[in-house]
C-alpha positions as CSV (number, residue, x, y, z in Angstrom):
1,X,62.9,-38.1,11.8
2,X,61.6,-41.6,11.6
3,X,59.6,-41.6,14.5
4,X,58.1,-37.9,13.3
5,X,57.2,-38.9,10.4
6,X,55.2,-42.2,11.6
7,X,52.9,-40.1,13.8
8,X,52.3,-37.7,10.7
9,X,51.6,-40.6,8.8
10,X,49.3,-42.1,11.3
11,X,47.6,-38.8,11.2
12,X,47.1,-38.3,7.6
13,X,45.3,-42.2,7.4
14,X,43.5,-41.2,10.3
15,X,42.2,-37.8,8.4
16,X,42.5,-36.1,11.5
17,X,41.5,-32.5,11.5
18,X,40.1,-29.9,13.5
19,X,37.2,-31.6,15.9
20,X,38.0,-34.7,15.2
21,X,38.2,-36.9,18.5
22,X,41.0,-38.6,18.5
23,X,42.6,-42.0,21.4
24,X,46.2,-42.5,21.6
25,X,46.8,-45.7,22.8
26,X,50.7,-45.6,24.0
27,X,50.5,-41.7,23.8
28,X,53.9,-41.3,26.3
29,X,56.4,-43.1,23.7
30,X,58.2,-41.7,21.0
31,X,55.5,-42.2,18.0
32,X,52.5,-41.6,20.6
33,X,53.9,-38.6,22.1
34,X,54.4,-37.1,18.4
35,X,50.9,-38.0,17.7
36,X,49.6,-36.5,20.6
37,X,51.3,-33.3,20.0
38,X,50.1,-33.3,16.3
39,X,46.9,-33.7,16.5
40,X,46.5,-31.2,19.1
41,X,48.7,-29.0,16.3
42,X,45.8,-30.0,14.3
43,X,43.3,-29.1,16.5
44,X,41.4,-32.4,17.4
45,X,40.1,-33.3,20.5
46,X,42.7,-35.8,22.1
47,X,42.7,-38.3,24.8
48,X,45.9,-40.2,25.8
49,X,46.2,-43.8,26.7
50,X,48.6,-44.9,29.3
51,X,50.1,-46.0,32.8
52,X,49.4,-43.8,35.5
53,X,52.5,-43.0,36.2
54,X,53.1,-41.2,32.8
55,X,49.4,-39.4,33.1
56,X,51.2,-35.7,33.9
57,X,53.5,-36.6,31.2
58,X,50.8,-36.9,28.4
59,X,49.1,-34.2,29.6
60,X,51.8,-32.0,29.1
61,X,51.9,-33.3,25.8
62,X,48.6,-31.4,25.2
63,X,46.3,-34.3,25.6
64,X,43.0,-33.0,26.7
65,X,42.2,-35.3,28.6
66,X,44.4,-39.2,29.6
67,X,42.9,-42.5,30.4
68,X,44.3,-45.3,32.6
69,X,45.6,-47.8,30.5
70,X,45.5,-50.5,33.3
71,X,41.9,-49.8,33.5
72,X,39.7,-53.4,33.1
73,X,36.8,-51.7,31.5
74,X,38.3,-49.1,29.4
75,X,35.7,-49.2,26.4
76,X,32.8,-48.7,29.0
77,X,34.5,-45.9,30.6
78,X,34.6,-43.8,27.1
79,X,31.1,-45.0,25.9
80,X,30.4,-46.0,22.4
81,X,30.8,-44.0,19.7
82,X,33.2,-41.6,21.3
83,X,36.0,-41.5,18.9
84,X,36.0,-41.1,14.7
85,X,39.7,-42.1,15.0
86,X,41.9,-44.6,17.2
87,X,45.6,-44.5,16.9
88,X,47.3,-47.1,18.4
89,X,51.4,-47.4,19.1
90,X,51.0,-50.7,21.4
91,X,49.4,-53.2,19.0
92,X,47.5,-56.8,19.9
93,X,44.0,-58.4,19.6
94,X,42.9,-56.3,22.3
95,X,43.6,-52.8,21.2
96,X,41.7,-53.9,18.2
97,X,38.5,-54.8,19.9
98,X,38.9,-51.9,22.3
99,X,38.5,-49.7,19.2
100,X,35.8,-51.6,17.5
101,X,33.7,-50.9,20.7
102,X,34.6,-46.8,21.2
103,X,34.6,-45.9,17.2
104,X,31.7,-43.9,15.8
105,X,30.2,-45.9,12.2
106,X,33.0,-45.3,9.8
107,X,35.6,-44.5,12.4
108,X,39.2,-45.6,11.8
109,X,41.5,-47.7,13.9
110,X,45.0,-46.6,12.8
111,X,48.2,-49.0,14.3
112,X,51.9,-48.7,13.6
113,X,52.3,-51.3,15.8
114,X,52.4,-54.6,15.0
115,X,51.4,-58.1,16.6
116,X,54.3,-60.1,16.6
117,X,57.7,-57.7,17.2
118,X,59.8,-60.2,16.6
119,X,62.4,-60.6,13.6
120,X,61.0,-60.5,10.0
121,X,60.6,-64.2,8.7
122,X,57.8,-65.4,5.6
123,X,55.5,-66.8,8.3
124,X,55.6,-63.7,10.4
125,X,54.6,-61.9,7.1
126,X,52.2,-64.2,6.3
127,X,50.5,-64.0,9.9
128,X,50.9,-60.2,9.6
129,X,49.0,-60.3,6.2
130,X,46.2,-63.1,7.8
131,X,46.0,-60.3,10.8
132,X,44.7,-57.4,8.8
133,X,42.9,-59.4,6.1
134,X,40.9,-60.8,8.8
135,X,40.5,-56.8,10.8
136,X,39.6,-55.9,7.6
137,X,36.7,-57.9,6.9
138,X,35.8,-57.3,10.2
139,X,35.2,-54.1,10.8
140,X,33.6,-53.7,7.2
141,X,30.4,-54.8,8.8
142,X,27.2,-53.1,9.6
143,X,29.4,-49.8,11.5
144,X,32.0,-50.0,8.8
145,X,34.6,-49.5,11.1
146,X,38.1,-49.0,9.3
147,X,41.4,-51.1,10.3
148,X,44.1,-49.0,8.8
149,X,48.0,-50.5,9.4
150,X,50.5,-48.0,8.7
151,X,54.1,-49.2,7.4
152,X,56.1,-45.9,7.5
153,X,57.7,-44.5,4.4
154,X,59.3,-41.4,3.9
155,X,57.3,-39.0,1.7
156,X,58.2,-35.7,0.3
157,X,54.7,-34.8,1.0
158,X,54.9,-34.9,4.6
159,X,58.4,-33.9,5.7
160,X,57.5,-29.6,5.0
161,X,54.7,-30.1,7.6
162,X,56.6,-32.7,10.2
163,X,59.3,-29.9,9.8
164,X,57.0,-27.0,9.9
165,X,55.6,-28.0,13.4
166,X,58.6,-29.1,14.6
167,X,60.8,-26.0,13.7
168,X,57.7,-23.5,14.8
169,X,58.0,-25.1,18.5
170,X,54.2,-26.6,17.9
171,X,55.5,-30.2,18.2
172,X,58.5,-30.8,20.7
173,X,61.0,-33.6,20.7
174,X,61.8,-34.8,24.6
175,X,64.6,-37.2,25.2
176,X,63.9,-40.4,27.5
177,X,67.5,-41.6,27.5
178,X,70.7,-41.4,25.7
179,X,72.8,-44.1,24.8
180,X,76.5,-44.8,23.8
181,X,76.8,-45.8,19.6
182,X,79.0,-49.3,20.5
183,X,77.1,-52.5,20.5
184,X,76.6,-52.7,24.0
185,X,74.8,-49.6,23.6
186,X,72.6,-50.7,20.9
187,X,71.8,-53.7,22.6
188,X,71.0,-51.7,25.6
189,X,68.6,-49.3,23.7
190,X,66.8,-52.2,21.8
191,X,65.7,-53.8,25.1
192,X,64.4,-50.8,27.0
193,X,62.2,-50.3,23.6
194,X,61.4,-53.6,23.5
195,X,60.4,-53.8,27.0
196,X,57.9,-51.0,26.0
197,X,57.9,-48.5,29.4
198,X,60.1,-45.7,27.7
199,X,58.9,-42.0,28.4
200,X,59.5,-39.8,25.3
201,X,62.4,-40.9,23.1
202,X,65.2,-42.7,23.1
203,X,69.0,-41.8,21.3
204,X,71.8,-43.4,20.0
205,X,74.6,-41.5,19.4
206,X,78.4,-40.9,19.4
């Protein structure tokens, strides 16, 4: 539910709606395949981000059309202003400027992912805070471009719709891999997410 109801929340900062022309960077794991789906639901135009190797994957996510991620000269291949929104699951400097380059004026670069994935310390937080302070400013310039973090919280707002589009068979949920709930298990899970090449979702369960 979690994971549904970042890529709804990514989607209602993004003010994505029908037309809109929406990139998902990381569009084949968990939060980027729900965003995909939704904002197809929604009916904006999507493209998906990612490896080759998970292209047919994100396409059958509903993406109209997928981009190499690998690519060296991605922002050149979509042209500027291509997009009003960017939503990006990956994080880093470089997603950043990607967007800056692709966003129309007033566009939005959404990310629910963050820079540094490590463990929660004061000068991570602090860096964290430095990071989007800094984005901030940035793209407030002459194209006004938006940098919009999104820190997931559960709102009774939301949940109907994530529900709604789940339980009406618009949005799917796919399993990557399951896992065993003992520590090994955990352990297990936590590094195949960390290492960031998961297709669809991964579980943890009894």
């Amino acid at each position: 539910m979690q994971t549904r109801y970042g890529a709804m929340a990514c989607l209602a900062r993004g003010q994505v709606a029908a037309g809109t022309r929406v990139a998902v960077i990381g569009a084949a794991r968990g939060v980027g395949d729900f965003v995909v789906q939704m904002a197809r639901a929604a009916g904006a135009f999507v493209v998906g981000v990612t490896s080759a190797r998970n292209r047919e994957f994100v396409r059958s996510s509903g993406a109209d059309e997928v981009s190499d991620r690998h690519e060296s000269d991605r922002s050149a291949g979509f042209g500027a202003d291509s997009f009003d929104v960017v939503i990006d699951r990956v994080g880093g400097r470089g997603q950043w400027i990607h967007a800056q380059h692709v966003l129309r004026p007033g566009g939005r670069c959404v990310t629910i992912a963050r820079d540094e994935d490590s463990v929660v310390t004061p000068a991570s937080t602090t860096r964290l805070l430095s990071t989007i302070t800094a984005r901030r400013l940035r793209g407030a310039g002459p194209r006004g471009v938006q940098y919009v973090p999104v820190f997931p919280r559960v709102s009774g707002g939301l949940l109907p719709h994530v529900n709604e589009l789940v339980e009406g068979g618009r949005v799917r949920v796919r399993l990557a891999r399951s896992f065993p709930l003992t520590p090994k298990g955990a352990t297990a899970a936590a590094e195949e997410n960390r290492v960031g090449r998961t297709v669809g979702r991964l579980v943890v369960q009894r």
